[in-house]
C-alpha positions in Angstrom: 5.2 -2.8 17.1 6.2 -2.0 13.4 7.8 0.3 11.2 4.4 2.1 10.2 3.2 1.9 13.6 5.7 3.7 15.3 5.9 6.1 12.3 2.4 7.5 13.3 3.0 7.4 16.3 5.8 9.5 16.2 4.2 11.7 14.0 0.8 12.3 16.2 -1.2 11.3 13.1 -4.4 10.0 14.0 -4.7 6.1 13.5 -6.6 2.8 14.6 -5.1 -0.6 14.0 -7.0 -3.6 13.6 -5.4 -7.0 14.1 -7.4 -10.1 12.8 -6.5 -13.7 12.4 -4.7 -13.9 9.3 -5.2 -17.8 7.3 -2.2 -18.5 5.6 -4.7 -20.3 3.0 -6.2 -16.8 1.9 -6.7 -16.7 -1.9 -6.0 -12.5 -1.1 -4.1 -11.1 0.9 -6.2 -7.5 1.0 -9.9 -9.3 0.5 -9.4 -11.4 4.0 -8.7 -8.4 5.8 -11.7 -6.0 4.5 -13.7 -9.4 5.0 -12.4 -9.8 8.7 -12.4 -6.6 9.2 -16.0 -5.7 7.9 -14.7 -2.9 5.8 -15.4 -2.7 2.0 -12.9 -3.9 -0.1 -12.5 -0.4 -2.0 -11.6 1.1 1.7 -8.4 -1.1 2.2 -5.5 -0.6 -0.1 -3.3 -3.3 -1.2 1.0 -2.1 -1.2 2.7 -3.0 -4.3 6.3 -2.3 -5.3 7.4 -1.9 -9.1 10.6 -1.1 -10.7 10.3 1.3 -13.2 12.7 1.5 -16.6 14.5 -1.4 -15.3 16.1 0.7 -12.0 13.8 3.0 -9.6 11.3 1.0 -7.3 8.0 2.6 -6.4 5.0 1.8 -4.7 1.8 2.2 -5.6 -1.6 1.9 -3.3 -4.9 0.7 -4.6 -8.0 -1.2 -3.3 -7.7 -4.7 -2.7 -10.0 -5.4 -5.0 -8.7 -3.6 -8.5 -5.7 -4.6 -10.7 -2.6 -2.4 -10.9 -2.3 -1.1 -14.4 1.3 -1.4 -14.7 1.3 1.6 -17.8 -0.4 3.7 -16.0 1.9 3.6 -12.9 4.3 4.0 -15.8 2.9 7.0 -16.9 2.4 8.6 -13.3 6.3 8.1 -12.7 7.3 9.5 -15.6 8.3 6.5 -17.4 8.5 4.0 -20.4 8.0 0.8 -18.5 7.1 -0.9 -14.8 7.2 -4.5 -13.7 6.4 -6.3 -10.9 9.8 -5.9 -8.5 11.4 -9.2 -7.6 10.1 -10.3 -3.9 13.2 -10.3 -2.3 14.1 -7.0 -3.5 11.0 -5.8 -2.2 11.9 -7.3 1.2 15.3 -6.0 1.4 14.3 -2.6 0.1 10.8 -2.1 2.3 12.0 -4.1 5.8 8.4 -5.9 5.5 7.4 -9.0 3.8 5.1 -10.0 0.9 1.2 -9.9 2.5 2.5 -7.3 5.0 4.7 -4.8 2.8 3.5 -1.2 4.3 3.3 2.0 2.4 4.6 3.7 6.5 7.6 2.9 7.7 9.7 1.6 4.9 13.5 1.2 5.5 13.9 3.1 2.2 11.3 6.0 1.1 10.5 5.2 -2.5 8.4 6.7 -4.8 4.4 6.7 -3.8 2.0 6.9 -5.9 -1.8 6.5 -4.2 -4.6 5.5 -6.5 -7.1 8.6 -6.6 -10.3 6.5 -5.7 -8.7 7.1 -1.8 -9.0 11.0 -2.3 -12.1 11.2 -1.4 -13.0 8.9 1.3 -12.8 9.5 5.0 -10.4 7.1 5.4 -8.6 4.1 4.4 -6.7 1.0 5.4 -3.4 0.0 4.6 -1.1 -3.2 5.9 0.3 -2.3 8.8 3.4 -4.4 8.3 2.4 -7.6 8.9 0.0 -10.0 7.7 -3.0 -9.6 9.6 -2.4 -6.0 11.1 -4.0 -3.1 9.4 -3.8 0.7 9.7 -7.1 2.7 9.5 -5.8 6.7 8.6 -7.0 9.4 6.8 -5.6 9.5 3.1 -4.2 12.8 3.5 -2.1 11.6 6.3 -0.9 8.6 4.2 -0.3 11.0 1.0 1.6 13.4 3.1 3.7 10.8 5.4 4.6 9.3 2.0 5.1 12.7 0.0 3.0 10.5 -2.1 1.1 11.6 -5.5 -2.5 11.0 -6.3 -2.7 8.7 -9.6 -5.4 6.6 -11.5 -3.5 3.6 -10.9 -6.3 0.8 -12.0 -6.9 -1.1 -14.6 -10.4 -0.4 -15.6 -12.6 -3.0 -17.4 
């Protein structure tokens, strides 16, 4: 049982979780599991971690199949520039590993920012905490177990 798991649970939110046989060969992470899942791939969110102006990590949730725009995560944090966080710091920092970092559960809350495309579905899917194991929960629950904040997050073509 993980992190985010036990979060929910703890919490009484409402939750399914989905397990699936995760290949280590997967081009993507966050396209395998909507694929083995049977969900579409703009229902299940992908967990990244940025550092923003060089200090603050923050993590930012978008469909699997969309790019982070680092600016605009920028902008919703209320700063000049974010990068791509260094793997290990995202593993020390979070508890989880790369493929399986969860936006529940972390060992330290960061910042959350949740791509607005999740606002209005029923409900989404996020890692939960391993690779292979995914979360099902309304986006509400996520924003509010987060203190999250709604943000156009992708880069659009």
């Amino acid at each position: 049982m993980t992190p985010a798991i036990q979060l929910l649970q703890r919490q009484k939110v409402p939750h399914q979780v989905h397990e699936y046989e995760h290949d280590p060969a997967a081009p993507s992470y966050g396209l395998e599991a909507a694929e083995k899942m049977g969900v579409p791939p703009a229902e299940v969110f992908k967990t990244l971690v940025a550092q923003i102006d060089g200090r603050q990590l923050v993590v930012a949730v978008l469909p699997v199949d969309q790019q982070l725009s680092l600016k605009k995560l920028a902008k919703a944090a209320g700063a000049k520039k974010a990068v791509m966080a260094d793997p290990q710091q995202v593993a020390r920092s979070s508890g989880y590993v790369l493929g399986g970092v969860s936006p529940l559960g972390q060992k330290k809350r960061l910042p959350t920012f949740i791509d607005v495309s999740a606002e209005s579905l029923a409900q989404m899917h996020v890692s939960g905490g391993r690779r292979g194991l995914e979360i099902a929960l309304a986006p509400q629950a996520l924003c509010a177990l987060t203190a999250g904040q709604w943000a156009d997050l992708t880069d659009t073509a």
